[in-house]
PDB file of N, CA, C and O in Angstrom:
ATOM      1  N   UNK A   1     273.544-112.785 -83.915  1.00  0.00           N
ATOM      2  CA  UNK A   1     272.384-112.597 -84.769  1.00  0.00           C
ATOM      3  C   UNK A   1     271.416-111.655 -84.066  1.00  0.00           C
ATOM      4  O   UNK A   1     271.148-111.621 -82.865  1.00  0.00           O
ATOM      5  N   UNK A   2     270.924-110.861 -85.101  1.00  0.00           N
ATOM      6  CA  UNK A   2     269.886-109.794 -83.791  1.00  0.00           C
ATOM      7  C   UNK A   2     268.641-110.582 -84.260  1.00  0.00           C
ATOM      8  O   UNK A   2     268.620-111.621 -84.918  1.00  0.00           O
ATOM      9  N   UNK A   3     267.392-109.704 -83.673  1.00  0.00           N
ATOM     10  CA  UNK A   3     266.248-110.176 -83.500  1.00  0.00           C
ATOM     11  C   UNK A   3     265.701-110.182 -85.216  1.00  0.00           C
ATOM     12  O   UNK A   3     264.935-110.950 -85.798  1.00  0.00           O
ATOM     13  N   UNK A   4     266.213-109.371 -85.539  1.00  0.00           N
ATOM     14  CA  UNK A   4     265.502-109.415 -87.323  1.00  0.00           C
ATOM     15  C   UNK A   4     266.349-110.482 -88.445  1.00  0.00           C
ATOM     16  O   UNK A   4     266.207-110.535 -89.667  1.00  0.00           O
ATOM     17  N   UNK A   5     267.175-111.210 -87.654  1.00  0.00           N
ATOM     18  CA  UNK A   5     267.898-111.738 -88.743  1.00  0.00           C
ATOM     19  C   UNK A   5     269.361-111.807 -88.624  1.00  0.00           C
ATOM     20  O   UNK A   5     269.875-111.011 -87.838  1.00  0.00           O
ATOM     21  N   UNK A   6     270.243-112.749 -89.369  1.00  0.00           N
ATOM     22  CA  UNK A   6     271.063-113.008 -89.000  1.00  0.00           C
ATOM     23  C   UNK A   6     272.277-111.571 -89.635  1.00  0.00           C
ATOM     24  O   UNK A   6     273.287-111.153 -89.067  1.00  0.00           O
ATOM     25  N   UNK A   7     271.856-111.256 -90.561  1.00  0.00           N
ATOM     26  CA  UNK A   7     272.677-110.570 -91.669  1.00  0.00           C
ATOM     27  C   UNK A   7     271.915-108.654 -91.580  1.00  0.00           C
ATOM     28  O   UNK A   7     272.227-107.690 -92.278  1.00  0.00           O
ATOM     29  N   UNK A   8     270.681-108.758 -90.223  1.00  0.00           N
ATOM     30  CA  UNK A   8     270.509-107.434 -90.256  1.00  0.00           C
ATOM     31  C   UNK A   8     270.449-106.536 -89.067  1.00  0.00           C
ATOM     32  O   UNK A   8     269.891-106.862 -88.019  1.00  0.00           O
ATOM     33  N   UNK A   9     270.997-105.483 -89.252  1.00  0.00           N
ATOM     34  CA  UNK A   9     271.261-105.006 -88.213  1.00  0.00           C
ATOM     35  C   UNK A   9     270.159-104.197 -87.897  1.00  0.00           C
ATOM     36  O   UNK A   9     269.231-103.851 -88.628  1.00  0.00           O
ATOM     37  N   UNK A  10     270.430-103.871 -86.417  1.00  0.00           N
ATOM     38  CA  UNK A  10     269.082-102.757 -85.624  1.00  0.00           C
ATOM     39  C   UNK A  10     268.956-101.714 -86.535  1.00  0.00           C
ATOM     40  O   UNK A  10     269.913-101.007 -86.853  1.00  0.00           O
ATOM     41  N   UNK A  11     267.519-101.541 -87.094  1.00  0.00           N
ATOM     42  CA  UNK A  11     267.466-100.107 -87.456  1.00  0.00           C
ATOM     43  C   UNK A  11     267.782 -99.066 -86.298  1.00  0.00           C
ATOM     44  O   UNK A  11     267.803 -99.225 -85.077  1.00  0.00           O
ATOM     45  N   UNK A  12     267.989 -98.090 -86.984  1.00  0.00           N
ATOM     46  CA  UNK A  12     268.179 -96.568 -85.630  1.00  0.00           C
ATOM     47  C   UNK A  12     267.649 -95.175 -86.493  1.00  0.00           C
ATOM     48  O   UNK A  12     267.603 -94.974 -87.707  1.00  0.00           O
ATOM     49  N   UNK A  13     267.414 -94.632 -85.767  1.00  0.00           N
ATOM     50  CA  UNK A  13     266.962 -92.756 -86.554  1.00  0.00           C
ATOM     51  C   UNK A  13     267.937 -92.030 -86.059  1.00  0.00           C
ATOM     52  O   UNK A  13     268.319 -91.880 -84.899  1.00  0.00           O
ATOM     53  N   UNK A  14     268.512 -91.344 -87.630  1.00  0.00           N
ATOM     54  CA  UNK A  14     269.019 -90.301 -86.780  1.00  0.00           C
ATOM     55  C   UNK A  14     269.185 -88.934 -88.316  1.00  0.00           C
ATOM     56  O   UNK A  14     269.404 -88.951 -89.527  1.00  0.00           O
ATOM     57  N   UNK A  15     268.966 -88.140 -87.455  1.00  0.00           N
ATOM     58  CA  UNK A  15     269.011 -87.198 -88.882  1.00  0.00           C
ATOM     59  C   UNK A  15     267.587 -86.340 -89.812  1.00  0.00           C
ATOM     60  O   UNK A  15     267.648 -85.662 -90.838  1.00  0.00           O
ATOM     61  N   UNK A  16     266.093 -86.805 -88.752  1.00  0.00           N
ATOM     62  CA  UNK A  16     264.990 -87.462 -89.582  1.00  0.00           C
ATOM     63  C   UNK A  16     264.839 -88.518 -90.523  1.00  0.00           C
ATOM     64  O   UNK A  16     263.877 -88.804 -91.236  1.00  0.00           O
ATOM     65  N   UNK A  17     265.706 -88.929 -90.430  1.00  0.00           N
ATOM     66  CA  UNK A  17     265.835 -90.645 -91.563  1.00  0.00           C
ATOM     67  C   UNK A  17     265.946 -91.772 -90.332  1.00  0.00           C
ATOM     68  O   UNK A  17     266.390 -91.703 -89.186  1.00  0.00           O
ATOM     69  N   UNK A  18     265.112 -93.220 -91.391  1.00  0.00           N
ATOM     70  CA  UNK A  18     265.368 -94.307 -90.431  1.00  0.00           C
ATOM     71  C   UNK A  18     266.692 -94.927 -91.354  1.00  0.00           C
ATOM     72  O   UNK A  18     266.735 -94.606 -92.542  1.00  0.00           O
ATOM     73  N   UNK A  19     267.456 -95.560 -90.952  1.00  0.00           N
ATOM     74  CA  UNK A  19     268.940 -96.119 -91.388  1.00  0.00           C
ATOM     75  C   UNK A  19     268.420 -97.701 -91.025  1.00  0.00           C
ATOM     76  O   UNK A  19     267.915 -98.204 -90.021  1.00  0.00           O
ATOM     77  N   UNK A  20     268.748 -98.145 -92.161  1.00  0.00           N
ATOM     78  CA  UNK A  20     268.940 -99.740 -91.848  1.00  0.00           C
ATOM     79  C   UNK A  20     269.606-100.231 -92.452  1.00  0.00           C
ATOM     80  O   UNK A  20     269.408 -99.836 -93.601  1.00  0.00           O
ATOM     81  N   UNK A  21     270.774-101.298 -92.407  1.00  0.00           N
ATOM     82  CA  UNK A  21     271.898-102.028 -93.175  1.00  0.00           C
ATOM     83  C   UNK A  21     271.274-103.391 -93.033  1.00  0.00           C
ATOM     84  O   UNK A  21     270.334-103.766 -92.331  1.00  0.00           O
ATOM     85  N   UNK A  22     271.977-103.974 -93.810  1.00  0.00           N
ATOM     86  CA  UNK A  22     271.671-105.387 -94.217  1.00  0.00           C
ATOM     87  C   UNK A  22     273.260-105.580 -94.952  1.00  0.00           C
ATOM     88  O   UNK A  22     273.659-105.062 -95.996  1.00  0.00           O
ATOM     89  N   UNK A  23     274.065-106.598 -93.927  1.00  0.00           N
ATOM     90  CA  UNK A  23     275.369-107.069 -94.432  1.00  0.00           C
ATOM     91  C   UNK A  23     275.148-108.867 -94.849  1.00  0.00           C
ATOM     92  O   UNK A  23     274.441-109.828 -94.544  1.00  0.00           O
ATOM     93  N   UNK A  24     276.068-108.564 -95.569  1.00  0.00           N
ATOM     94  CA  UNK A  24     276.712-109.801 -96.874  1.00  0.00           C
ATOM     95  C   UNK A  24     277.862-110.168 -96.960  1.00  0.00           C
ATOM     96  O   UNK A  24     278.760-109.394 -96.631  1.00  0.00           O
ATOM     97  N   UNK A  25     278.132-111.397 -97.408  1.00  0.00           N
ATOM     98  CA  UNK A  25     279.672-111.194 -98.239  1.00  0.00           C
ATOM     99  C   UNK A  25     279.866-110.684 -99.170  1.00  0.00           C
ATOM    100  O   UNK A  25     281.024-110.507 -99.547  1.00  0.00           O
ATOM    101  N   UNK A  26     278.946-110.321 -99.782  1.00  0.00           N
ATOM    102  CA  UNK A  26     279.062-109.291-100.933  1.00  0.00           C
ATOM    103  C   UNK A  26     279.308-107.899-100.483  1.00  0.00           C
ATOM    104  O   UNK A  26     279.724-107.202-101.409  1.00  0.00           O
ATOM    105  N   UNK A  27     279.180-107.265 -99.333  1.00  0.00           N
ATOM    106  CA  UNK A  27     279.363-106.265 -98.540  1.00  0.00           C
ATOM    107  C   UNK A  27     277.797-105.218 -98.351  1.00  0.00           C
ATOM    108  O   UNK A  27     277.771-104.025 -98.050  1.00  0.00           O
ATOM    109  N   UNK A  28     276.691-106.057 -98.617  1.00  0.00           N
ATOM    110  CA  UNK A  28     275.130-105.814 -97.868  1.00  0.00           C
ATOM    111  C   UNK A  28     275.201-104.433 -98.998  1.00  0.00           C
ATOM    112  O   UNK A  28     275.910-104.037 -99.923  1.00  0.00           O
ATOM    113  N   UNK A  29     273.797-103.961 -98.136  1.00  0.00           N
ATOM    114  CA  UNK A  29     273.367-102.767 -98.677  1.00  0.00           C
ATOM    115  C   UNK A  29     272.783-101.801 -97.393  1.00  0.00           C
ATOM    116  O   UNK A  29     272.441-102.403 -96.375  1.00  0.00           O
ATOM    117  N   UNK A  30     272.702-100.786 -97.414  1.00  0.00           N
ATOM    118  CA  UNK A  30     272.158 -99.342 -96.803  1.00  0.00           C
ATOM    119  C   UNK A  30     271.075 -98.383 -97.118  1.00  0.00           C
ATOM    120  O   UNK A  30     270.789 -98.174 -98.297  1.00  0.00           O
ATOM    121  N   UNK A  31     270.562 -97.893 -96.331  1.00  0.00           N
ATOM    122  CA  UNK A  31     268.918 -97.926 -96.527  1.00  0.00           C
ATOM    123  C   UNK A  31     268.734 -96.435 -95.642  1.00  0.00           C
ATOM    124  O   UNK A  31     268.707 -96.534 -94.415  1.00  0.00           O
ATOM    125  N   UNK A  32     268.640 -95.397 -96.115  1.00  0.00           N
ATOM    126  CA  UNK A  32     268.210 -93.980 -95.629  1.00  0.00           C
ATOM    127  C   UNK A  32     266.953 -93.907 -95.565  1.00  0.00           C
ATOM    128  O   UNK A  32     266.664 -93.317 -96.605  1.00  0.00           O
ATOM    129  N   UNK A  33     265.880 -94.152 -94.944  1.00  0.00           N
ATOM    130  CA  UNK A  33     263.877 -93.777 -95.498  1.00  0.00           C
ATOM    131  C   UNK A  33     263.490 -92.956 -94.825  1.00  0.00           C
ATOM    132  O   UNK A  33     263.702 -92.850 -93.617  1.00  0.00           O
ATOM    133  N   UNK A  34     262.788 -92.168 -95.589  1.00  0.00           N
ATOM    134  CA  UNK A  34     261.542 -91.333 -94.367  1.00  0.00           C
ATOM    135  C   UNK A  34     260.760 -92.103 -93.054  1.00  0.00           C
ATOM    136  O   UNK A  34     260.284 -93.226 -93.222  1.00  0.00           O
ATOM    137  N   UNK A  35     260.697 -91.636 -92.169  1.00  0.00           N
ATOM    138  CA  UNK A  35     259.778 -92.211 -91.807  1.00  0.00           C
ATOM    139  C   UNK A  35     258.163 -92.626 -91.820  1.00  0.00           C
ATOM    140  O   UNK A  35     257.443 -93.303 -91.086  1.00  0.00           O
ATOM    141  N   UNK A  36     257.985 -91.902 -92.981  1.00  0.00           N
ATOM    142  CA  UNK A  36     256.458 -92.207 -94.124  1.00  0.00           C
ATOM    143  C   UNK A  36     257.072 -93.568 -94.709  1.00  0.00           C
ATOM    144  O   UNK A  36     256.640 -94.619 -94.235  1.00  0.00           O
ATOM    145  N   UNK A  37     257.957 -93.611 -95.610  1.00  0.00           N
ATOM    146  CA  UNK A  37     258.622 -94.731 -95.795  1.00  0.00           C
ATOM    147  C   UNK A  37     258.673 -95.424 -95.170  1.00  0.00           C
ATOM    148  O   UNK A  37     257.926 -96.334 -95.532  1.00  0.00           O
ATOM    149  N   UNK A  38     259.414 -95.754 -93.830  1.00  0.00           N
ATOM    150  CA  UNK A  38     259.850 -96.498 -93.083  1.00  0.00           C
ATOM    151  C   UNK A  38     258.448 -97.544 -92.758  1.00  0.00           C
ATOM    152  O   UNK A  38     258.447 -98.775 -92.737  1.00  0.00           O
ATOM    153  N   UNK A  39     257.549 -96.815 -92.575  1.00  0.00           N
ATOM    154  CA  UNK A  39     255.791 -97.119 -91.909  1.00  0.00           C
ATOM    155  C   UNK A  39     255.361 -98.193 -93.133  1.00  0.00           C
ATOM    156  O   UNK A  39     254.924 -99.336 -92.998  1.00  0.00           O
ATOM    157  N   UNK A  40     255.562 -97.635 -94.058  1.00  0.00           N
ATOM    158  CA  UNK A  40     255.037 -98.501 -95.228  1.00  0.00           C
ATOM    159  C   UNK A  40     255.631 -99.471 -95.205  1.00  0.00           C
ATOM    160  O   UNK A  40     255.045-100.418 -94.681  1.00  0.00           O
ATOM    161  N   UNK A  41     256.953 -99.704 -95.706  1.00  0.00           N
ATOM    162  CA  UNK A  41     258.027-101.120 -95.566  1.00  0.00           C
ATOM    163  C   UNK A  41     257.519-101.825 -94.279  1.00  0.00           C
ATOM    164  O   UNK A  41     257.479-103.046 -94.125  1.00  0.00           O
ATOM    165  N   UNK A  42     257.161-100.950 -93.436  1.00  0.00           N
ATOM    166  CA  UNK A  42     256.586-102.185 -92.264  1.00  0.00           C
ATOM    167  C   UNK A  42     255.974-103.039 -92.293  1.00  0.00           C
ATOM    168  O   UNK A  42     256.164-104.180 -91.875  1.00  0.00           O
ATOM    169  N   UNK A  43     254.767-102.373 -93.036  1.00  0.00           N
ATOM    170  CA  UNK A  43     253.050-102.888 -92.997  1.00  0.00           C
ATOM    171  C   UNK A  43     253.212-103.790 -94.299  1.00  0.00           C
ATOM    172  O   UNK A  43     252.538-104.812 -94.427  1.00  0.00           O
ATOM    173  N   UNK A  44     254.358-103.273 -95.499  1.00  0.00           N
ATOM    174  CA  UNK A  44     254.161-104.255 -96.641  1.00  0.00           C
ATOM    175  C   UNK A  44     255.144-105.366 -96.133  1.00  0.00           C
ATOM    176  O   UNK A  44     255.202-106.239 -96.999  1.00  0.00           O
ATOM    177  N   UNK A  45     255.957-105.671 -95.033  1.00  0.00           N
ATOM    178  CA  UNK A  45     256.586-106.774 -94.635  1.00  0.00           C
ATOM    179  C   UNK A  45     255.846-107.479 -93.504  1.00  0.00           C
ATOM    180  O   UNK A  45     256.362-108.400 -92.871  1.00  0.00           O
ATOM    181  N   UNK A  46     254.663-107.032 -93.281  1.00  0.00           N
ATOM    182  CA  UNK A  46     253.978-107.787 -92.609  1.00  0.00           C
ATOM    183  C   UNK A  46     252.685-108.361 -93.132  1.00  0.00           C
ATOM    184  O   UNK A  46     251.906-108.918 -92.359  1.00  0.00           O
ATOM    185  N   UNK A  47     252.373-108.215 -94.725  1.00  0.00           N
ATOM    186  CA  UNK A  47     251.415-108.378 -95.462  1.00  0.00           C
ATOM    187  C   UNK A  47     252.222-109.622 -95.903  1.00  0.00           C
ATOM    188  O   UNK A  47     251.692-110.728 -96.003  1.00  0.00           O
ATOM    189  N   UNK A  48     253.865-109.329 -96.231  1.00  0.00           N
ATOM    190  CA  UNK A  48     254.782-110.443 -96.763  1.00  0.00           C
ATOM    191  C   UNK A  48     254.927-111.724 -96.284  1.00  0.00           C
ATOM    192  O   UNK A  48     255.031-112.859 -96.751  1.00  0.00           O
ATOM    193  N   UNK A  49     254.889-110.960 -94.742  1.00  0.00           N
ATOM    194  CA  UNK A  49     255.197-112.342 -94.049  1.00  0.00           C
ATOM    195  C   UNK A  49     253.581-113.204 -94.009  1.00  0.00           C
ATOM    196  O   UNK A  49     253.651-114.410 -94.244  1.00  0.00           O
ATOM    197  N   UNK A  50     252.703-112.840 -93.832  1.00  0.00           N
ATOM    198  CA  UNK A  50     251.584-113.509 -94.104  1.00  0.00           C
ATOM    199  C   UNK A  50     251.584-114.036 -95.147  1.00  0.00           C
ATOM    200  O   UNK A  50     251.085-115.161 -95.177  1.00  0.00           O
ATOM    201  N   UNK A  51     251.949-113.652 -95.996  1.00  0.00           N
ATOM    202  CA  UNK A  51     251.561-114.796 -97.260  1.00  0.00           C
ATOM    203  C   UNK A  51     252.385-115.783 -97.585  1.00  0.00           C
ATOM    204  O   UNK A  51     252.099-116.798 -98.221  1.00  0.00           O
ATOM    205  N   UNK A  52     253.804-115.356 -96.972  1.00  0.00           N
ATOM    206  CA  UNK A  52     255.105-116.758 -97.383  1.00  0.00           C
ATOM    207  C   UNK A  52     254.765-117.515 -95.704  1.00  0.00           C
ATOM    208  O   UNK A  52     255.645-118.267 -95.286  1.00  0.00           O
ATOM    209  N   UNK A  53     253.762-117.337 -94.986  1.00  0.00           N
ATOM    210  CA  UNK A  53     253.513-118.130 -93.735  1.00  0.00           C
ATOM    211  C   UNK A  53     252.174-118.790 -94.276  1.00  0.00           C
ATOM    212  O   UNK A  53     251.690-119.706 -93.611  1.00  0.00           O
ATOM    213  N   UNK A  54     251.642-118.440 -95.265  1.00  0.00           N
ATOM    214  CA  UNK A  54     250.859-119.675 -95.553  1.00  0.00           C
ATOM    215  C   UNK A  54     250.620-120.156 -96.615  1.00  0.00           C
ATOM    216  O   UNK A  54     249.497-120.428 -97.038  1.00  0.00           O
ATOM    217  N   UNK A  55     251.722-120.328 -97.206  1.00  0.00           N
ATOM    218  CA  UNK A  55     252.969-121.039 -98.238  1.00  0.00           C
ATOM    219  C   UNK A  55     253.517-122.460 -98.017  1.00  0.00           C
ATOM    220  O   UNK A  55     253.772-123.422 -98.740  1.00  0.00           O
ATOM    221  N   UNK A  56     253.625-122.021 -95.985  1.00  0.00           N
ATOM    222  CA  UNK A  56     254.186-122.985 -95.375  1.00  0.00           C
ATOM    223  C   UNK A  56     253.619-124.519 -95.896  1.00  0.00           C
ATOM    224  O   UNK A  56     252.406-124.637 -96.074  1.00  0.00           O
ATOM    225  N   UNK A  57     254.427-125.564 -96.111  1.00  0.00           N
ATOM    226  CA  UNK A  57     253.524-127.004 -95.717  1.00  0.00           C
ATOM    227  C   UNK A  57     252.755-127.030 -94.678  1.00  0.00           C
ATOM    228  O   UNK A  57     252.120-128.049 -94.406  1.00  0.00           O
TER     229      UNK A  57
END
């Protein structure tokens, strides 16, 4: 399991794109972003995680 999860793998750059997979038994999905992109998905998964963390019981 890496640090983000059991089913996701290390992002990496290469190309000017950030690459990130996310595997399944369904066979996951693949993810090319800018790195303008990439910045955003950050900040809106850390707005995410704040709010399903105080959701918590």
């Amino acid at each position: 399991m890496s640090k983000y999860g059991e089913d996701v793998d290390e992002p990496y750059a290469h190309g000017g794109l950030v690459h990130v997979r996310v595997s399944d038994y369904d066979g996951g999905a693949r993810a090319s972003i800018s790195p303008d992109e990439a910045r955003l998905l950050g900040l809106r998964l850390i707005k995410m995680a704040d709010e399903a963390e105080a959701q918590e019981w």
